[in-house]
C-alpha positions in Angstrom: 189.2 90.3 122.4 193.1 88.8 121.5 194.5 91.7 123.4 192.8 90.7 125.9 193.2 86.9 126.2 196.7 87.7 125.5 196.7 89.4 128.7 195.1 86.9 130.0 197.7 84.1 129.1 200.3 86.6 130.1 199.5 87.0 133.7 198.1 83.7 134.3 200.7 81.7 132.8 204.2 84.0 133.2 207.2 82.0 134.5 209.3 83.9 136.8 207.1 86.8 137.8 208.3 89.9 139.7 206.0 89.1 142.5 207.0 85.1 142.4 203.6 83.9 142.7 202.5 80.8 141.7 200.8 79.6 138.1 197.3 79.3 139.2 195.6 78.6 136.3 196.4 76.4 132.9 195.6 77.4 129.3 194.9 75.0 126.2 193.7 75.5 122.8 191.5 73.0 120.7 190.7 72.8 117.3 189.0 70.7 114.8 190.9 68.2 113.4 188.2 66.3 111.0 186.3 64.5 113.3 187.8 65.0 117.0 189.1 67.9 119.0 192.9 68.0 119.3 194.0 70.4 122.3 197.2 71.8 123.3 199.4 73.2 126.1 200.3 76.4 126.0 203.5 75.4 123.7 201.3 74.9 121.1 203.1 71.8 120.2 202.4 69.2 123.3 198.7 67.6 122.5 197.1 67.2 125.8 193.8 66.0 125.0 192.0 64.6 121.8 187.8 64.6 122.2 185.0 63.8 119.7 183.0 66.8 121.7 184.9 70.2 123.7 182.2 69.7 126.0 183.8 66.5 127.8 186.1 68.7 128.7 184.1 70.4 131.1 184.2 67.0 133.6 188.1 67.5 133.9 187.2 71.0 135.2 187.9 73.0 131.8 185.6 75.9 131.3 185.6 78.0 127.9 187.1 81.4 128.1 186.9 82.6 124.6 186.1 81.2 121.1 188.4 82.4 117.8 187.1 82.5 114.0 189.9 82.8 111.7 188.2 82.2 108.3 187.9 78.6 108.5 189.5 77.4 111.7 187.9 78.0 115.0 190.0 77.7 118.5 188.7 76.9 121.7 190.5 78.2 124.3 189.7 76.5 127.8 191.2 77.0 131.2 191.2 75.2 134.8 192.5 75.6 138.1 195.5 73.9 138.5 194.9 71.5 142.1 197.4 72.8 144.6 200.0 70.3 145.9 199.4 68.5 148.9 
């Protein structure tokens, strides 16, 4: 299941592709942080959103692609369409 969100964030989020297409989706990763839900760009250090439920996510267009157990911690990993430019 990594392998293959890992090839999921790979072609979905690769700068610079052969084929120069554009980034069509975005990728961001939440996890509990006592009582809210920080989340993060795909640099893993920029915090994009902080929620007391993942669920209000899903009004901003988010949708859950895959859940990770570690032990203890537990990511959410969420993606959306990014709006094309007008």
């Amino acid at each position: 299941m990594i392998a293959r969100l890992a090839l999921l964030a790979i072609a979905v989020l690769a700068p610079g592709s052969a084929s120069a297409s554009r980034q069509t989706h975005e990728l961001i990763s939440c996890g509990a942080d006592g009582v809210d839900y920080v989340c993060y760009g795909v640099d893993g250090n920029t915090p994009v959103a902080n929620v007391r439920r993942i669920q209000v996510l899903y009004t901003d267009g988010w949708r859950l692609i895959d859940v990770v157990v570690k032990g203890n911690v537990v990511t959410y990993w969420l993606e959306r369409p990014i709006a094309p430019e007008q």
